[in-house]
SERO-4910 file (N, C-alpha, C, O; in steps of 0.05 Angstrom, whole numbers):
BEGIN
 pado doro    nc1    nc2    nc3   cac1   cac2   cac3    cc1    cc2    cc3    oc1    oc2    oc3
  Unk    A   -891   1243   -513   -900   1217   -501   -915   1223   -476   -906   1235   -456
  Unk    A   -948   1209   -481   -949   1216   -446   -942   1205   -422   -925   1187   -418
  Unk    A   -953   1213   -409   -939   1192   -380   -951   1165   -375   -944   1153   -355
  Unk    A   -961   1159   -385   -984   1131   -386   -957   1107   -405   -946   1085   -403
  Unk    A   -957   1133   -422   -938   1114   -455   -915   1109   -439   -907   1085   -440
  Unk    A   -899   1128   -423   -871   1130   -408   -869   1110   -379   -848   1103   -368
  Unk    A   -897   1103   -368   -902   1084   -352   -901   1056   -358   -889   1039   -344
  Unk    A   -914   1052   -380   -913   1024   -391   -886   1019   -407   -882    997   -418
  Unk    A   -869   1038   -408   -839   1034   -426   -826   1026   -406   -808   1010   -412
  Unk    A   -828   1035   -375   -810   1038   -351   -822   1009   -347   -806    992   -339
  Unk    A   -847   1001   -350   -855    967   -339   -840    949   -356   -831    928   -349
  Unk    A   -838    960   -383   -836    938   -409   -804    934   -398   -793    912   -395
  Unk    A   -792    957   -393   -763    956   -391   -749    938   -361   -727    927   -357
  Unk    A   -772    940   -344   -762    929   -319   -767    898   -329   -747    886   -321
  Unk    A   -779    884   -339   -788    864   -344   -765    850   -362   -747    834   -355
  Unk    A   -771    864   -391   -746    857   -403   -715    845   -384   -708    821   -381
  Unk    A   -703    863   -374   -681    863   -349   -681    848   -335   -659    839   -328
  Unk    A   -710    835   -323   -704    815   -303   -712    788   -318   -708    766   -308
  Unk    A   -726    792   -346   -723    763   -361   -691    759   -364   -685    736   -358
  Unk    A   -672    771   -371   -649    777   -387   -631    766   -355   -614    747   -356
  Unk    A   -636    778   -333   -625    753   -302   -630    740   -302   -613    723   -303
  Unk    A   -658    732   -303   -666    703   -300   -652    689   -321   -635    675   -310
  Unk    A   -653    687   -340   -638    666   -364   -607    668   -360   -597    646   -362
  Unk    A   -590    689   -356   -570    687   -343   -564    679   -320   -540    672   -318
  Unk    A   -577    676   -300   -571    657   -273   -575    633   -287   -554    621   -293
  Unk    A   -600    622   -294   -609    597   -304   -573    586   -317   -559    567   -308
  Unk    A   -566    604   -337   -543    598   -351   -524    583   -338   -516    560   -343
  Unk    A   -516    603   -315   -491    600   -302   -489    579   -278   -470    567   -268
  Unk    A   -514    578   -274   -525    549   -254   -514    524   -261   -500    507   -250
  Unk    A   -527    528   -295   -523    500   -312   -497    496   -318   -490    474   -326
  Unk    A   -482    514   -315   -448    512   -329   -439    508   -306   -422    490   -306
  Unk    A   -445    518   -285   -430    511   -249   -443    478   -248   -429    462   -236
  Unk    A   -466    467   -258   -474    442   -247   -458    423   -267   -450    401   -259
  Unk    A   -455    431   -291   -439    416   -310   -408    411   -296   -400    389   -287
  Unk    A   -395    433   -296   -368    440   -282   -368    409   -266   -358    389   -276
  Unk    A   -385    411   -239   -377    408   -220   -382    369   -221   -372    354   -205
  Unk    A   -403    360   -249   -411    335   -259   -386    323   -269   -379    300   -264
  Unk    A   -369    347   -290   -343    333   -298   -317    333   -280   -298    319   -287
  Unk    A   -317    349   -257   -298    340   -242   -308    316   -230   -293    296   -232
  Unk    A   -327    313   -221   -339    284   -203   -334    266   -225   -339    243   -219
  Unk    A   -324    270   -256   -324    247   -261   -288    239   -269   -278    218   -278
  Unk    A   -276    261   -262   -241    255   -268   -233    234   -239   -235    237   -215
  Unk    A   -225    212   -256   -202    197   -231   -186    202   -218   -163    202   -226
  Unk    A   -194    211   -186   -173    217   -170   -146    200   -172   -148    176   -173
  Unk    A   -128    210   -172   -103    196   -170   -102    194   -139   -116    210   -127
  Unk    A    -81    172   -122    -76    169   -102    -51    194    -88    -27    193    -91
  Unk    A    -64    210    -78    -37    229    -65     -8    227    -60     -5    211    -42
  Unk    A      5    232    -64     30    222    -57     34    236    -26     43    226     -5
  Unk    A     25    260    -31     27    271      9     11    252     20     11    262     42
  Unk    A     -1    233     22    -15    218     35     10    200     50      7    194     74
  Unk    A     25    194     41     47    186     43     76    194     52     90    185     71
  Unk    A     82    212     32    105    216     38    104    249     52    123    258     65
  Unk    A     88    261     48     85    282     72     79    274     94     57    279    103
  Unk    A    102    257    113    101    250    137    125    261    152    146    256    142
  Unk    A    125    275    176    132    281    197    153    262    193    142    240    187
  Unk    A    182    260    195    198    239    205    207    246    234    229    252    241
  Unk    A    178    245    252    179    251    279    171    214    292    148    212    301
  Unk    A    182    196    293    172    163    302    163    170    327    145    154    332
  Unk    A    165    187    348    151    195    359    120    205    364    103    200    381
  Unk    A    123    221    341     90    227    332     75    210    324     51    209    327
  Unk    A     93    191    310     71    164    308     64    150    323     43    139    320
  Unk    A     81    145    344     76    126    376     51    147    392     38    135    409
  Unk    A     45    167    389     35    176    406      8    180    387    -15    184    394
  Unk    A     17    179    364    -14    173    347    -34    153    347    -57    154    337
  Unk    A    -21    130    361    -27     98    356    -41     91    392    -56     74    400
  Unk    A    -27    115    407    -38     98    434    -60     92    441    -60     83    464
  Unk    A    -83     92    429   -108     87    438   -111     62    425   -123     44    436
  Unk    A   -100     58    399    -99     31    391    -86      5    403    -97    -17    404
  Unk    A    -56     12    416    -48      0    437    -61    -11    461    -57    -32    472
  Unk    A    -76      4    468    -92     -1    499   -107    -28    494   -108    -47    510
  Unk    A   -119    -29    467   -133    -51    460   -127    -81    461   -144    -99    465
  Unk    A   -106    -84    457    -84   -106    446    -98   -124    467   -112   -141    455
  Unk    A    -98   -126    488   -110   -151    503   -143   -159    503   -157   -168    521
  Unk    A   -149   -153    480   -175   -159    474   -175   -180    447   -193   -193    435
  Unk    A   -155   -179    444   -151   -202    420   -164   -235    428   -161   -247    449
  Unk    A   -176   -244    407   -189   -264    411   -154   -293    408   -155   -317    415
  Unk    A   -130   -280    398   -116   -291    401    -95   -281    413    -75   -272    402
  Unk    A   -102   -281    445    -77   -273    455    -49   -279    460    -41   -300    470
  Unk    A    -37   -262    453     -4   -266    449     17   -280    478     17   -272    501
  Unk    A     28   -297    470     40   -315    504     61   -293    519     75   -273    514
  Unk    A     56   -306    534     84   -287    549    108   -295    549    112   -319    548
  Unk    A    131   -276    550    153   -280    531    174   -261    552    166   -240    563
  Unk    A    211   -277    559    216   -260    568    240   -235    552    264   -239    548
  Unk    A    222   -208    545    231   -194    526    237   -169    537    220   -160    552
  Unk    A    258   -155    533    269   -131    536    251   -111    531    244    -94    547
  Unk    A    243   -114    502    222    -92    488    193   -105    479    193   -125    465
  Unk    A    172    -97    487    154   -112    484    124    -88    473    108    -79    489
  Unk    A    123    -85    453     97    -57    445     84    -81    424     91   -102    413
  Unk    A     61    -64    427     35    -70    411     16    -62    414      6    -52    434
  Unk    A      0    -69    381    -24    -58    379    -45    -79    374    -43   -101    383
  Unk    A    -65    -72    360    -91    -86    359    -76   -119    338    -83   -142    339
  Unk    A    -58   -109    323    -52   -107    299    -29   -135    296    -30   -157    284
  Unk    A     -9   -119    317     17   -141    316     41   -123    339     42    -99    344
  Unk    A     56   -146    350     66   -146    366     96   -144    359    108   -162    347
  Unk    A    113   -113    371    146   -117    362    163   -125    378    174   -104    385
  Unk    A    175   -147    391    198   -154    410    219   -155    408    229   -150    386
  Unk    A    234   -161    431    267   -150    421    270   -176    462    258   -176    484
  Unk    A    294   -192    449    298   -211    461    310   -196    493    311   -171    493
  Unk    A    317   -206    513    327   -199    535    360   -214    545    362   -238    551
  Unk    A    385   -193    545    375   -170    539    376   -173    501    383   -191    486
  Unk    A    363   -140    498    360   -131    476    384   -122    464    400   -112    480
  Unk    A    391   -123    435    421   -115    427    417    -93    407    434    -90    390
  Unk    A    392    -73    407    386    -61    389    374    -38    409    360    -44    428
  Unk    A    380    -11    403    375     10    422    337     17    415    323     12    396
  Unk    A    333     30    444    299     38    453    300     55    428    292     37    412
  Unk    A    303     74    413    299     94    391    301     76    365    295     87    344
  Unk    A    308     54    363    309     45    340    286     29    334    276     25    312
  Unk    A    277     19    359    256      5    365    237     24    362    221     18    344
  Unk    A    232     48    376    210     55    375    206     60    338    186     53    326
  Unk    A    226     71    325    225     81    298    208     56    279    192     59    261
  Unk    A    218     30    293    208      9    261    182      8    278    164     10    260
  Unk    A    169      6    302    149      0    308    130     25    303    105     22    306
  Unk    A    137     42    298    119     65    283    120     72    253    106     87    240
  Unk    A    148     51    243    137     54    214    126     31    202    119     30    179
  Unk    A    124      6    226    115    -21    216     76    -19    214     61    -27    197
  Unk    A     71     -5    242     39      9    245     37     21    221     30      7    202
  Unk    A     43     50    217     41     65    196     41     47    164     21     47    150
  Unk    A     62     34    158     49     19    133     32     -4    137     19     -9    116
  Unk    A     28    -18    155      4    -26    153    -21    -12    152    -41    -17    138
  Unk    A    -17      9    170    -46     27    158    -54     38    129    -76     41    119
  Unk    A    -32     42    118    -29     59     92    -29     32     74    -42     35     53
  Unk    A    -19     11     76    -21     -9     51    -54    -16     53    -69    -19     33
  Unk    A    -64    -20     87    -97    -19     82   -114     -7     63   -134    -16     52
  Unk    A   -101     15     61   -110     32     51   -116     34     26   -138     37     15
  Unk    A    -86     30     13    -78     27    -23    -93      5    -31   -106      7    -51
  Unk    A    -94    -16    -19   -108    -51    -35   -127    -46    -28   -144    -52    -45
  Unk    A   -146    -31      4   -175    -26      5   -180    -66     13   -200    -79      8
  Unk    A   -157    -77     24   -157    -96     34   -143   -108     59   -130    -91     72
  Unk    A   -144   -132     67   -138   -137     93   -118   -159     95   -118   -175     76
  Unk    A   -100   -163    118    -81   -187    120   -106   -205    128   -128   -198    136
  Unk    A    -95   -234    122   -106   -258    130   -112   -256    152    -95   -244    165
  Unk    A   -133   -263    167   -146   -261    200   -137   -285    214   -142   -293    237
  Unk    A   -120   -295    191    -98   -324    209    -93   -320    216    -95   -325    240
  Unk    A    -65   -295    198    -40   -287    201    -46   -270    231    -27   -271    245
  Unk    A    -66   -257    240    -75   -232    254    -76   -238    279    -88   -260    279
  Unk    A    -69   -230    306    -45   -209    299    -14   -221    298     -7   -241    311
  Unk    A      2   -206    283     32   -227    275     48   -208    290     42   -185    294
  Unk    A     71   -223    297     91   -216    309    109   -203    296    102   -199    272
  Unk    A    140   -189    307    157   -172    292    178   -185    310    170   -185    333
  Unk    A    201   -195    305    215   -195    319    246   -178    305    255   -179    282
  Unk    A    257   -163    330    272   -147    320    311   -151    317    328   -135    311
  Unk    A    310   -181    326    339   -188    321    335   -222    325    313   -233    329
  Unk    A    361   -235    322    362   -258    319    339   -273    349    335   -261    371
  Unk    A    327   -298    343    324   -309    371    321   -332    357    328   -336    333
  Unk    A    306   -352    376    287   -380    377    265   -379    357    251   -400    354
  Unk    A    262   -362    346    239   -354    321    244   -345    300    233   -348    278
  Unk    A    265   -331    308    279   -315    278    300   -319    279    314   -305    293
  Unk    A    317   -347    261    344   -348    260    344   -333    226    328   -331    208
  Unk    A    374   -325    231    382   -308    209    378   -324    182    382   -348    180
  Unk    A    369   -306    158    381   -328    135    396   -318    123    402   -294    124
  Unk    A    403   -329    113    434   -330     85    424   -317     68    442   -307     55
  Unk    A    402   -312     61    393   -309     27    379   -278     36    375   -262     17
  Unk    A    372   -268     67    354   -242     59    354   -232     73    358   -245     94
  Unk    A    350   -197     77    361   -178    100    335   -184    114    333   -171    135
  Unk    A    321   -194    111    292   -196    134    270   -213    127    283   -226    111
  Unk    A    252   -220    126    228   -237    121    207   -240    130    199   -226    148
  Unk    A    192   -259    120    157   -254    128    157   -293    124    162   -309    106
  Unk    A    144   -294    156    137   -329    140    111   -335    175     99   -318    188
  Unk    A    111   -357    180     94   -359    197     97   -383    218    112   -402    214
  Unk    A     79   -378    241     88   -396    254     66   -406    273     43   -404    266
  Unk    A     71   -414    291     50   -423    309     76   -418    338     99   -426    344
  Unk    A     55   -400    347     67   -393    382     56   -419    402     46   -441    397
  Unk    A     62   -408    421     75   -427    449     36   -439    457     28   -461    463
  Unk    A     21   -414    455    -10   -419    460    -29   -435    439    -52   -442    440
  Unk    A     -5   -440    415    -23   -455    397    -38   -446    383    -55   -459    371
  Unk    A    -35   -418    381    -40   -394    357    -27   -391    337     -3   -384    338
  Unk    A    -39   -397    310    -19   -392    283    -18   -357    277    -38   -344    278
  Unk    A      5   -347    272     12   -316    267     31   -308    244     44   -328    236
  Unk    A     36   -287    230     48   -277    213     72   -277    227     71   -280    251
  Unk    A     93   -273    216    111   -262    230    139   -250    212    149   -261    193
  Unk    A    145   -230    223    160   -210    206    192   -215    222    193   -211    246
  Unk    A    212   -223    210    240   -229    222    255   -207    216    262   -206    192
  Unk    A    265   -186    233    287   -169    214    308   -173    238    301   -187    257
  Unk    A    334   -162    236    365   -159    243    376   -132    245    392   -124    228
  Unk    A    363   -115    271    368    -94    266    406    -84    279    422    -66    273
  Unk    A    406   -105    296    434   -106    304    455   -113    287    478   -107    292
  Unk    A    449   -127    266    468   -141    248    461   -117    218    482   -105    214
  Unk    A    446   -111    205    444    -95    196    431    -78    189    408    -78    196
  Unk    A    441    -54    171    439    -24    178    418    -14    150    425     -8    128
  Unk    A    392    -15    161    372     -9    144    367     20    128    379     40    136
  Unk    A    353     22    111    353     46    107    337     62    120    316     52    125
  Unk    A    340     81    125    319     99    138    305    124    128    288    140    138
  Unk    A    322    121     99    317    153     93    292    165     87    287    189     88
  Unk    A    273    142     81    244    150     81    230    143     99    229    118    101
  Unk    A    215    158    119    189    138    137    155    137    123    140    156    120
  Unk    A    152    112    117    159     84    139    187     77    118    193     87     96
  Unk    A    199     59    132    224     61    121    216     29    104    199     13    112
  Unk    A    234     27     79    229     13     60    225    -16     64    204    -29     66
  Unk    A    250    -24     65    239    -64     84    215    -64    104    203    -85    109
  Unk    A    210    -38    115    190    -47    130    169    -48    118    154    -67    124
  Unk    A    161    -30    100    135    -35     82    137    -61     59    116    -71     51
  Unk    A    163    -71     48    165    -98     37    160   -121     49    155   -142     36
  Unk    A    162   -119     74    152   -141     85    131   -139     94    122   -162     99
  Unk    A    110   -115    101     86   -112    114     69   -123     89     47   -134     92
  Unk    A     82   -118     65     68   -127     42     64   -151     33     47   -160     18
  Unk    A     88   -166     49     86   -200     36     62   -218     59     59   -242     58
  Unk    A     49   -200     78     32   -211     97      1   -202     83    -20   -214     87
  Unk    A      5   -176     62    -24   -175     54    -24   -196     34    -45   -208     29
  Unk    A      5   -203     18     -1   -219     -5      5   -253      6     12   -272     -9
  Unk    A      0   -255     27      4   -290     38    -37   -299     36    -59   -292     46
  Unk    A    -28   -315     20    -60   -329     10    -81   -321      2   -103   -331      2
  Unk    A    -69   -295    -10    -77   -291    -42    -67   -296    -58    -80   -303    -77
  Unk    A    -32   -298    -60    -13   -301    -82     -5   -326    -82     -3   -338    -61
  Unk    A      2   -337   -107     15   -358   -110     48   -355   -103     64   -339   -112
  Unk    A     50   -373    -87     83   -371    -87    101   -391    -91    108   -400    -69
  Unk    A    111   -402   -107    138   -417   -115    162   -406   -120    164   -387   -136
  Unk    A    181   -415   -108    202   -407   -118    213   -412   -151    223   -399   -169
  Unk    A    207   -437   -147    218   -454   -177    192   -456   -198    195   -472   -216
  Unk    A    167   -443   -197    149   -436   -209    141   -412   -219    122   -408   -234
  Unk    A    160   -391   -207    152   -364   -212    142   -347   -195    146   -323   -199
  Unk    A    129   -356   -174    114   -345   -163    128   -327   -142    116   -309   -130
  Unk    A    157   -332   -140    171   -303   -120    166   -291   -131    152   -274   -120
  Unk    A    171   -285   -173    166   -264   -173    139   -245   -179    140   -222   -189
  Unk    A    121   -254   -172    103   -240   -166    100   -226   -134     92   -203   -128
  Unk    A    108   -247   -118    100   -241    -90    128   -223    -90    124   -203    -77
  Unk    A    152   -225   -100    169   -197    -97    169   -174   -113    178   -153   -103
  Unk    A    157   -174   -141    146   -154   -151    126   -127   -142    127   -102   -141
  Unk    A    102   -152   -134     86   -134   -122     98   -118    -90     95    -96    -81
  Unk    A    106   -130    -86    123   -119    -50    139    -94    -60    143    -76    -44
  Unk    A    151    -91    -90    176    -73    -94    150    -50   -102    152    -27    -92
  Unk    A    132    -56   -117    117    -35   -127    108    -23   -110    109      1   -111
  Unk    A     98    -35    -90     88    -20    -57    107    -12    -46    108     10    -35
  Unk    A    126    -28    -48    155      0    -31    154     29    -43    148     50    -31
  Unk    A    163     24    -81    161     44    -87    145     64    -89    152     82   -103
  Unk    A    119     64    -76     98     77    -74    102    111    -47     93    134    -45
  Unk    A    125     90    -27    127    106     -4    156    122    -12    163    144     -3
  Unk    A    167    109    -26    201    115    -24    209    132    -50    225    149    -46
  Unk    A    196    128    -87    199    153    -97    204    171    -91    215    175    -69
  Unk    A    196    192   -111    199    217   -114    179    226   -121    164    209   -131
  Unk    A    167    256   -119    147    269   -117    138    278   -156    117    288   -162
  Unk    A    155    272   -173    143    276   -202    118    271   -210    102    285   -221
  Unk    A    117    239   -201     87    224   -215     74    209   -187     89    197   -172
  Unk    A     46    210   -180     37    187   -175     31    169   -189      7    163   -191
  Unk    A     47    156   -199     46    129   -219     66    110   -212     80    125   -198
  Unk    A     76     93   -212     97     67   -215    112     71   -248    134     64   -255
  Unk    A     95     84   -263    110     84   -285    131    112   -289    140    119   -311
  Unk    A    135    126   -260    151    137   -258    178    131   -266    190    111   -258
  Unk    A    191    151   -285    211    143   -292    244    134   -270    263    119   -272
  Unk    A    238    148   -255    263    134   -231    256    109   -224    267    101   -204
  Unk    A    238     93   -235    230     62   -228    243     51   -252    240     26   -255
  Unk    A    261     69   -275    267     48   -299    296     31   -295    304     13   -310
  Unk    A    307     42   -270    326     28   -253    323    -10   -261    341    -23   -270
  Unk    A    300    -17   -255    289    -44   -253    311    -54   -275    329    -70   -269
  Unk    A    307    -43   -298    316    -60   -319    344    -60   -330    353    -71   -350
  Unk    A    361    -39   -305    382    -47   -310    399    -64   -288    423    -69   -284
  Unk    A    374    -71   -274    385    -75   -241    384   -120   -255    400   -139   -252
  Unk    A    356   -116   -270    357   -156   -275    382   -162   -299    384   -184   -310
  Unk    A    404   -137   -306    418   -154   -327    440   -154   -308    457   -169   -318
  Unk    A    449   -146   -286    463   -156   -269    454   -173   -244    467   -178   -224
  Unk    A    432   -178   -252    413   -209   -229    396   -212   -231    380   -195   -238
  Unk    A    391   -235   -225    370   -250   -239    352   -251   -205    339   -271   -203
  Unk    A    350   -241   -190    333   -243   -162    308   -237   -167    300   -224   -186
  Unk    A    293   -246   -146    255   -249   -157    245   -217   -151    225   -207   -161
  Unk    A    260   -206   -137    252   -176   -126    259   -156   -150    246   -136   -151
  Unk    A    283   -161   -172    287   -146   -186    281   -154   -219    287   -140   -239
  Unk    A    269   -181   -219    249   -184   -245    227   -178   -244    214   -167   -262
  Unk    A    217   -188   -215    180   -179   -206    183   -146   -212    168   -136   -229
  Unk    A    202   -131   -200    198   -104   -200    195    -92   -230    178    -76   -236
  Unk    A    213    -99   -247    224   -104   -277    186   -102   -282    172    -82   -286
  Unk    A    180   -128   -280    153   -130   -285    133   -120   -289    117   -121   -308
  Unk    A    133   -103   -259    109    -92   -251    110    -60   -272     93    -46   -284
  Unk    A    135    -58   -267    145    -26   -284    138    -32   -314    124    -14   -322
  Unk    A    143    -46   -329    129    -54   -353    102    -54   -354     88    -40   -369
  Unk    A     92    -79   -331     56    -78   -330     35    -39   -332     15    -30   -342
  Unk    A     59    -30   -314     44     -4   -316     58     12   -341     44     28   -353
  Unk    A     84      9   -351     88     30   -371     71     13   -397     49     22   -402
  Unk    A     77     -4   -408     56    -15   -425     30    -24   -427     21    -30   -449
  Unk    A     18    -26   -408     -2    -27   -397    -29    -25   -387    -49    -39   -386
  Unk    A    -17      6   -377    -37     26   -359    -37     10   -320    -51     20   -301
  Unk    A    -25     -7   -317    -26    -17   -283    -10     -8   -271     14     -9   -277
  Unk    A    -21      8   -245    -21     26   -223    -24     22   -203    -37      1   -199
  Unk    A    -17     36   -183    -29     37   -154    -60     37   -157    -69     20   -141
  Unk    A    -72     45   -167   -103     59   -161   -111     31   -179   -134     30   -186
  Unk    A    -90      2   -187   -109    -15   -196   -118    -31   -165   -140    -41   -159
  Unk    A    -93    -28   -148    -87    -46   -129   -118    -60   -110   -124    -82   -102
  Unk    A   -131    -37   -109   -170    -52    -98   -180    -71   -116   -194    -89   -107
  Unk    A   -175    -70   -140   -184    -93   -157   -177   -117   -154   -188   -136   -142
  Unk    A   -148   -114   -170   -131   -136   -156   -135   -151   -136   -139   -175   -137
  Unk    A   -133   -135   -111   -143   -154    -92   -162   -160    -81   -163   -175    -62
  Unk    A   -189   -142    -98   -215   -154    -92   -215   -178   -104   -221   -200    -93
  Unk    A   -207   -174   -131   -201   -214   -145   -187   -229   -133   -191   -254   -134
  Unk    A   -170   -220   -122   -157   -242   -102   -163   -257    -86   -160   -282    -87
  Unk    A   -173   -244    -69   -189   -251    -47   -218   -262    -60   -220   -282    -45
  Unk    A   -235   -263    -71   -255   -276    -99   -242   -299    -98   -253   -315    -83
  Unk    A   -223   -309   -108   -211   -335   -102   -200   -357    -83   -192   -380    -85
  Unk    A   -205   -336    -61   -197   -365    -38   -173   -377    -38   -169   -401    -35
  Unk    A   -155   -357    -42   -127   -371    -40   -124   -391    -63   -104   -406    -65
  Unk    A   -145   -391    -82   -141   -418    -97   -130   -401   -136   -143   -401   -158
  Unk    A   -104   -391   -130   -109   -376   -157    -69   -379   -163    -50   -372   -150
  Unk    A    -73   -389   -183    -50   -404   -186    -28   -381   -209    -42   -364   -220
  Unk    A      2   -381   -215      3   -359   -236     -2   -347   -262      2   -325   -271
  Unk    A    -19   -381   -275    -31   -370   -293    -61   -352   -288    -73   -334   -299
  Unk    A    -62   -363   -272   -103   -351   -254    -93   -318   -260   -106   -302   -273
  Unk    A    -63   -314   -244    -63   -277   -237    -55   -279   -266    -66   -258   -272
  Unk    A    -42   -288   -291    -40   -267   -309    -67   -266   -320    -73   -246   -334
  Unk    A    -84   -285   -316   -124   -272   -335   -127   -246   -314   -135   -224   -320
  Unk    A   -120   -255   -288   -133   -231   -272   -127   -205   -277   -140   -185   -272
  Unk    A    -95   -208   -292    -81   -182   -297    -87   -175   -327    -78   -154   -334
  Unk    A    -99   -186   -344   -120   -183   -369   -141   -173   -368   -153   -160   -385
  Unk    A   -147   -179   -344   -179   -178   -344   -180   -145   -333   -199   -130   -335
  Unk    A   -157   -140   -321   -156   -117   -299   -151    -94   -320   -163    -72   -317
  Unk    A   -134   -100   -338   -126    -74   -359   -134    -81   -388   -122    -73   -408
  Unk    A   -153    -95   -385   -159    -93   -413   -145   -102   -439   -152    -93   -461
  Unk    A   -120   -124   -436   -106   -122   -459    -89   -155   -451    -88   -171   -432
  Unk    A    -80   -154   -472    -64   -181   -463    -26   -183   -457     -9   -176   -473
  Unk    A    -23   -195   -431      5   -182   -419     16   -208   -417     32   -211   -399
  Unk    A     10   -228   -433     17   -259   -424     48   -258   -436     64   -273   -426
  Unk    A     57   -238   -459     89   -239   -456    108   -231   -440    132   -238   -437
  Unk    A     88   -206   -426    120   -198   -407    115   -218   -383    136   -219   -370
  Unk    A     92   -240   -370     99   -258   -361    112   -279   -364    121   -292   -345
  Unk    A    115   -287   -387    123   -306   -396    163   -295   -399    180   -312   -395
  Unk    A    169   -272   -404    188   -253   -407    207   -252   -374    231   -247   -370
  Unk    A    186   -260   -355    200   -260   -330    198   -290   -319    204   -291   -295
  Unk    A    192   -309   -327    186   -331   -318    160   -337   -306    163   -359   -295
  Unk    A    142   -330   -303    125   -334   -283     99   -359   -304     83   -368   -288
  Unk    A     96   -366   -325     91   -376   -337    106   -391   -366     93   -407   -380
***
């Protein structure tokens, strides 16, 4: 062979080789751009460390929030003056404790950093907001002139109109009289009730219509969102099948709504990750959506028809 023939074999061959890269990069481009098209298109699930990987330092949360605090007197509805032992707040809502106070400074600081904290985090899950009525609502942390005890519930959510002629949310608990749980932060009543202020005028509520149990359903499903266990991010977690043995020994709106909601998602497909919908339709309605309105909404939401297990809990 001469060297001319052995020159153009050494060109033919370099050529060859770098067609043979080129179509292999090309390749592997297209399989990395595919890859990375079908992850962008799997449904993130909602984290559960978002949640429950929290510091049970209530400290770390007070000192997380202080710049939000500073704000508080910029409210276009400012809060009256009051003579109170314990007196914190944020942009948000205000926690007091009567004078004197019968409930110790560490207990106080604890609900007022897990009352902040799920309000931030339920913002979060619905991707919605409390009523700008309700805003900002009060907390009061034992019996007074605002919060007399009731017979029927370890704490509550209802509303009022203060001393300035401002209407506000307001959250009643009894930390002196009783002994909450704490074992998860934010601790559980506190996020059940932070919940019945996102669901005040979106939800229908009757007692003798049904409508507790929705407005206690949904509140138990958002508890259990913080207070599970780490198996599933879903509600149709099986330590939620409790529900259904909890309504054949009572008939209460908190443990049929819950009953409920644990069906809506095990038969279903309804989840946390429906909860932005939900209350994008909610709020779509203007307060004007009655309990037949939420079961189309809850049709409309999963695709299927759920009008027996409402009808199964009373709510229609």
């Amino acid at each position: 062979m001469s060297n001319k023939e052995k020159s153009n074999l050494i060109i033919i061959s370099i050529m060859v080789a770098v067609f043979f890269i080129v179509i292999i990069t090309i390749i592997l481009v297209s399989m990395n751009q595919r890859n990375t098209n079908l992850k962008s298109e799997i449904p993130t699930t909602l984290a559960e460390e978002k949640v429950i990987d929290v510091k049970d330092n209530p400290q770390n949360q007070i000192t997380n929030i202080q710049k939000r605090r500073e704000g508080f007197s910029l409210n276009e509805k400012p809060f009256d003056e009051g003579n109170y032992a314990y007196d914190e707040r944020t942009k948000d809502f205000r926690l007091v404790c009567i004078n004197p106070c019968p409930v110790s400074k560490s207990v106080l600081d604890q609900e007022f950093a897990a009352i902040s904290y799920a309000v931030s985090t339920v913002r979060g899950l619905t991707k919605s907001d409390i009523d700008e009525s309700l805003l900002p609502f009060e907390v009061h942390a034992s019996e007074d002139d605002v919060c007399p005890v009731s017979p029927t519930g370890i704490a509550y959510m209802t509303q009022f109109t203060d001393n300035n002629g401002y209407s506000r949310g307001l959250l009643c608990f009894f930390y002196d009289k009783i002994s909450y749980n704490r074992d998860k932060f934010p601790y559980s009543t506190s996020v059940h009730e932070v919940m019945h202020l996102f669901e005040s005028n979106k939800l229908p509520y009757s007692r003798q219509e049904g409508g507790s149990v929705l407005w206690e359903g949904l509140s138990e499903m958002m508890e259990s969102f913080f207070i599970k266990g780490n198996d599933l991010n879903s509600f149709c977690w099986k330590g939620n099948d409790w529900y259904k043995s909890a309504i054949q020994n009572s008939h209460d709106a908190h443990w049929v709504g819950g009953d409920l909601f644990y069906e809506l998602c095990k038969q279903h497909g309804f989840d946390y990750d429906d909860m932005p919908r939900l209350f994008d339709e909610l709020e779509s309605k203007k307060g004007k959506v009655d309990n037949q309105e939420f079961v189309n909404i809850m049709n409309k939401l999963v695709g299927s028809d759920t009008t027996s297990l409402f009808k199964e809990a009373g709510v229609i």
